[in-house]
C-alpha positions in Angstrom: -0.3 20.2 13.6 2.8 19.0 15.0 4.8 15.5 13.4 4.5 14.7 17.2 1.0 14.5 17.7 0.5 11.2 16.2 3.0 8.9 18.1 2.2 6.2 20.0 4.2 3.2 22.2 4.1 0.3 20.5 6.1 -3.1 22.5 8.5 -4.3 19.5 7.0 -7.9 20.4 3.9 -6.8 18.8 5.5 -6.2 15.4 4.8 -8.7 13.1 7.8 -9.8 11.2 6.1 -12.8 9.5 2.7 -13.6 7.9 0.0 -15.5 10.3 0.6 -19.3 9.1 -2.8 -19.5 7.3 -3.6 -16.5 5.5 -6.7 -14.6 6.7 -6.1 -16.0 10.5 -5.9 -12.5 11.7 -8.0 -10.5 14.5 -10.3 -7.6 13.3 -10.7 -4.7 15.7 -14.0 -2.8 14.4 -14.2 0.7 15.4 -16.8 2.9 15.1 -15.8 6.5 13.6 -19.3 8.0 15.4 -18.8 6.6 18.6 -15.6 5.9 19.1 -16.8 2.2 19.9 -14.4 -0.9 19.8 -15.0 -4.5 19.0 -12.8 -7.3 18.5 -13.5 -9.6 16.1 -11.2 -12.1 13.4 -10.7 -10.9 9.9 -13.5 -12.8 8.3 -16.3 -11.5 10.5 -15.6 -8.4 8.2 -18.7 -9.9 6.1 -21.1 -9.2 8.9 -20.3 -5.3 8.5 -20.3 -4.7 5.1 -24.2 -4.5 3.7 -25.8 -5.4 0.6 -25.5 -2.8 -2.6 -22.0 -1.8 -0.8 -19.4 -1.2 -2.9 -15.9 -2.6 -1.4 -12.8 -0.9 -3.8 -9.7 -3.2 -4.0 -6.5 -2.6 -5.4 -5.1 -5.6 -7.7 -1.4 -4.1 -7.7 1.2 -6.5 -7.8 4.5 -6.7 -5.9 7.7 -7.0 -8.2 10.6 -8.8 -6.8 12.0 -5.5 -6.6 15.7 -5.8 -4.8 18.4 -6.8 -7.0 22.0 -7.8 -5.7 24.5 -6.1 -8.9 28.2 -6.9 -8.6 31.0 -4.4 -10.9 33.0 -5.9 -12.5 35.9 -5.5 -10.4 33.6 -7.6 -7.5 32.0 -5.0 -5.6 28.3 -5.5 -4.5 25.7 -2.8 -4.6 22.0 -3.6 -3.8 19.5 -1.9 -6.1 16.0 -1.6 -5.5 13.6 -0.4 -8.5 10.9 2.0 -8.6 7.1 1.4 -9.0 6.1 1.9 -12.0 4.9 4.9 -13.7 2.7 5.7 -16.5 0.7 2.8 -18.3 3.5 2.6 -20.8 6.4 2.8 -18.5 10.2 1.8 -19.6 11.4 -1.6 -18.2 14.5 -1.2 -20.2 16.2 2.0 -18.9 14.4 2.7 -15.3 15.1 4.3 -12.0 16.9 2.4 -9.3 17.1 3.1 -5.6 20.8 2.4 -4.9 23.2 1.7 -1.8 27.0 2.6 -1.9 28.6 4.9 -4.4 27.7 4.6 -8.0 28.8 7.0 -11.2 27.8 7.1 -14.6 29.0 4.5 -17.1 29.6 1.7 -14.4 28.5 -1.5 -15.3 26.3 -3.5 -13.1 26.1 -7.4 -13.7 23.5 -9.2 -12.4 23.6 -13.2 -13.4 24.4 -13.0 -17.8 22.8 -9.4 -17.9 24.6 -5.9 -17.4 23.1 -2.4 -16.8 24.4 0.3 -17.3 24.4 3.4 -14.9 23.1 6.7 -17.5 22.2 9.2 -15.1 22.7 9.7 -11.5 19.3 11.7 -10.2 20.3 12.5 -6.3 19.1 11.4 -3.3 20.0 8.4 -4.1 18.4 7.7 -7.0 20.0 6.6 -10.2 18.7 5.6 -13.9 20.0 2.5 -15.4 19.7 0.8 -18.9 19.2 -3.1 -19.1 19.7 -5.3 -22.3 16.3 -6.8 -21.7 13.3 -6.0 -19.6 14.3 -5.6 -15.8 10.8 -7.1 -14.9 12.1 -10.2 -16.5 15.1 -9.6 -14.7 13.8 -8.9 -11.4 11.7 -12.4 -11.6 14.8 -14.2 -12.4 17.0 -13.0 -9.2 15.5 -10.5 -7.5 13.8 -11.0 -3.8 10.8 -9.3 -2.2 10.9 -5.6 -0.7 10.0 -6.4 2.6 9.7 -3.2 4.8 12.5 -2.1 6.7 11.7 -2.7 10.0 11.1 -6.4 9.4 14.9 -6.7 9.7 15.3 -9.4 7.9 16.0 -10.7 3.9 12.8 -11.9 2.2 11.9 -15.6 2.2 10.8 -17.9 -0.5 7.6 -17.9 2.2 7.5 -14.1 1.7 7.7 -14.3 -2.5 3.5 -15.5 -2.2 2.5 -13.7 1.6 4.0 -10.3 0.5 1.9 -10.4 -2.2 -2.8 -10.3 -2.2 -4.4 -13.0 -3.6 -6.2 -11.3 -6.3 -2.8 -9.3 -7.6 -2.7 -8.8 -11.5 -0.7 -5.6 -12.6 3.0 -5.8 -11.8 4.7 -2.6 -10.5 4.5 -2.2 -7.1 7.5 -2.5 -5.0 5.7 -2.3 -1.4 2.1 -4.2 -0.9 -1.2 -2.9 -0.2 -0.6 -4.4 2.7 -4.1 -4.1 4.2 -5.7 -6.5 1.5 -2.6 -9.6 2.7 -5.2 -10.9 5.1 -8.0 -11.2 2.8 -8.7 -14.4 1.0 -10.7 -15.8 -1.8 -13.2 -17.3 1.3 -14.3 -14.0 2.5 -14.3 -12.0 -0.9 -17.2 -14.8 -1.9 -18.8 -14.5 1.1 -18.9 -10.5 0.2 -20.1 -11.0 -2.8 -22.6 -13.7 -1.5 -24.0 -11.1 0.5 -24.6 -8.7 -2.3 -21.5 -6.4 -1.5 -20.3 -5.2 -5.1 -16.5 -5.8 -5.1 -14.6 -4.2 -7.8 -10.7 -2.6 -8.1 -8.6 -0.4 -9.1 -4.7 -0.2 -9.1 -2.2 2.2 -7.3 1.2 0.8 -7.8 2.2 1.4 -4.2 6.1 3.0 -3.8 8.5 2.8 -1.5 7.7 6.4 -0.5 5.1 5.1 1.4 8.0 4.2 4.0 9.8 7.5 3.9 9.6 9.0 7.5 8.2 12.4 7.2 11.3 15.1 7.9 9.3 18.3 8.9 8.0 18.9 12.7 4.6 20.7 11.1 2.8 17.6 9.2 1.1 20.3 6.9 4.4 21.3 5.1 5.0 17.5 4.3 5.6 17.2 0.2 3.9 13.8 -0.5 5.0 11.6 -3.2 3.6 10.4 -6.2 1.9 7.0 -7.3 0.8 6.4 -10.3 -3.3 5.2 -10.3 -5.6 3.3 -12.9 -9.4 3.2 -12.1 -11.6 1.4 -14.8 -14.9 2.4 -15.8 -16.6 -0.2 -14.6 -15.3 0.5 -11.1 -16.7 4.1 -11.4 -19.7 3.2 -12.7 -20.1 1.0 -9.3 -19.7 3.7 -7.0 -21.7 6.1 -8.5 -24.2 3.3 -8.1 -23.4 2.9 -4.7 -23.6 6.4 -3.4 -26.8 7.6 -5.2 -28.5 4.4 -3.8 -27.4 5.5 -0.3 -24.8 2.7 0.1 -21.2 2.6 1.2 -18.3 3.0 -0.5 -15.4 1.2 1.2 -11.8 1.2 0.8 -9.2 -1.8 1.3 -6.5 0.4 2.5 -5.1 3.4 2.3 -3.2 3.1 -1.3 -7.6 2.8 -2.5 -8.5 5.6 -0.6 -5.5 7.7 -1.7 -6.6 7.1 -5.1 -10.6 7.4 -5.5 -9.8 10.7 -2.8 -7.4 12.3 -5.6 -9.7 11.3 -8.4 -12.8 12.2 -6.4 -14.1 14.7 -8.4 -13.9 12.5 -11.7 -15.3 10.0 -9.9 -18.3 11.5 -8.4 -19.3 14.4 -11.0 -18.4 13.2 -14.6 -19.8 10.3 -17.0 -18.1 6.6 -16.2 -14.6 6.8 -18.0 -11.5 5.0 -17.2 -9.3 7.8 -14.8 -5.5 7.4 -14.8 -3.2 9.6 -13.0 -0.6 10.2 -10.3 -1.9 10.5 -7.2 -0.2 12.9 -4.5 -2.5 13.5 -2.4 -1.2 14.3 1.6 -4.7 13.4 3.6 -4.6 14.0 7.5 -6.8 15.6 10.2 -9.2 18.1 8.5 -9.5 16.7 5.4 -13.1 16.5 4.0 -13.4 12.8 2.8 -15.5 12.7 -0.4 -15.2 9.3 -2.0 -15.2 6.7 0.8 -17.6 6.0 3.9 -15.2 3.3 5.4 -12.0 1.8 5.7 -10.1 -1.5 6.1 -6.8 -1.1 6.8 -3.8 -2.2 9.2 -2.2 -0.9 12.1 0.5 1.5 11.1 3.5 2.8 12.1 4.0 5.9 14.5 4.0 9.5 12.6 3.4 8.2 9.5 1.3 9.5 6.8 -0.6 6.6 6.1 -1.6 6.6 9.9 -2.0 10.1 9.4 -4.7 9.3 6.8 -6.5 6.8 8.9 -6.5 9.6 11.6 -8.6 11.4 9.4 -11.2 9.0 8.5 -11.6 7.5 11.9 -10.6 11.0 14.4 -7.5 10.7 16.5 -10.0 11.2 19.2 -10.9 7.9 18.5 -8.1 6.2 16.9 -5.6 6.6 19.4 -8.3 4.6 22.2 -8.1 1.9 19.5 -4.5 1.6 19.0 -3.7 1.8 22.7 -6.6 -1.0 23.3 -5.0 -3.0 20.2 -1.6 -3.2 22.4 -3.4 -3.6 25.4 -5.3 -6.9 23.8 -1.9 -8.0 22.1 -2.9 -7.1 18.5 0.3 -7.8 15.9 0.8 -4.4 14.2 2.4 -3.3 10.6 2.2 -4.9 7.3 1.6 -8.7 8.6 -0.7 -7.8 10.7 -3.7 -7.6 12.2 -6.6 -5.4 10.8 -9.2 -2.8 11.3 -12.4 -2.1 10.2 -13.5 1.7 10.8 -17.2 1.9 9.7 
């Protein structure tokens, strides 16, 4: 299986770079993973696919304002970004940093009245740095949103509340679950109007989830990790939901990644809370055992999380639906429009 296989051309005009104006006015291509079959709809028609006694898994992540500008002492600028968190009791005051331009251990880095300090430099361009209070706090104060690369562009005050779901409540992301941006409190009651049981879980999403993969053969790919929280009430739903014979669906692929990791917790032992770090590589032949459909975006070419979606939905049919998503216009990546594979 070849890093090859899963490109497609996509006309840079159909990137979005910015958020639809009004949050949830976004198109909804529904595909059918049996058929192959492809509807367009808009985003809050989602309601009339989902049943009652469904079980619809969100992730309530939240985005950090992650990217700090540091100057040395002497006046030099170096842009630090930090990583997701890890671990329910994870270190705000001596965390890793992603860091551009040369750094050693011992420099100072000042950021407004606070300095860190540089204590270990980990490779690949990674380093660990100690703050004199918590870098969250820090990060709030005069940091700026993540935004993806290929947006090209420094994050807006606009992009501080659109980068960023509507029901997000546990800080430590540093990318979004960007599949859950276009839903809003409107459709979510409407779901649960309908009887669909809506719960969540979190996956503090990295910004390894932009890495390109570097082998040719997709199966050699090492994945990285993300640390996951599932409560037990959220366990309890959808073993409720499968031995009904309802759905289980996923808001994106960080959810999927995580009830597919913690599957067999989830399916075969007494409701407990299940916390981890999920590293789980999912592409074409993998056996899905948690979920029975997906909402997601329109990702980017040979990447894994399209990779993943190939696997749900079959390339055989997934490619048809991203070359008809061009063909109709559809605006692809993280601001987006979305897709429903059922």
């Amino acid at each position: 299986m070849q890093l090859s296989d899963f490109n497609y051309n996509i006309p840079e005009k159909l990137i979005a770079a910015h958020p639809p104006k009004v949050r949830g006015e976004a198109r909804l291509l529904v595909l059918d993973r049996q058929t192959g079959e492809i509807t367009d709809r808009m985003y809050p028609n989602l309601v009339d696919y989902l049943e009652a006694g469904d079980c619809l898994v969100i992730n309530d992540t939240k985005v950090i304002k992650a990217r700090l500008i540091a100057h040395k002492p002497s006046g030099g600028e170096r842009e630090l970004v930090l990583v997701e968190k890890h671990g329910a009791t994870d270190d705000w005051f001596r965390h890793k940093v992603i860091y551009r331009r040369k750094l050693k251990v011992g420099d100072e880095l000042l950021i407004g009245d606070d300095t860190l300090i540089v204590e270990e430099i980990c490779g690949d361009g990674i380093a660990v740095v100690r703050a004199n209070r918590d870098l969250l706090d820090i990060a709030d104060e005069h940091g700026s949103v993540p935004l993806p690369p290929y947006m090209n562009r420094i994050a807006t005050t606009d992009d501080i509340e659109r980068y960023q779901t509507v029901f997000a409540r546990e800080k430590g992301s540093v990318a979004a679950p960007t599949a859950s941006l276009n839903m809003t409190k409107e459709t979510l009651q409407k779901l649960k109007d309908k009887g669909v049981n809506v719960v969540y879980a979190t996956l503090h999403v990295g910004l390894g989830t932009f890495l390109p993969i570097r082998v040719d053969d997709v199966t050699t790919h090492k994945m990285h990790q993300e640390y996951f929280e599932i409560p037990e009430e959220t366990v309890a739903a959808i073993q409720a939901a499968k031995q009904l014979g309802h759905r289980v669906v996923a808001l994106g692929t960080t959810i999927t990644r995580t009830l597919e990791y913690a599957h067999d917790k989830i399916l075969n032992q007494k409701p407990a809370r299940i916390t981890g770090e999920a590293d789980i590589f999912i592409y074409p032949g993998y056996e899905f055992k948690t979920i029975d459909g997906l909402l997601t975006n329109f990702h980017m070419p040979e990447s894994t999380v399209l990779m993943l979606t190939a696997a749900f939905a079959g390339w055989n049919h997934l490619r048809p639906a991203y070359e008809h998503a061009v063909t109709e216009q559809y605006h692809f990546f993280s601001y987006g429009d979305s897709m429903v594979i059922i």
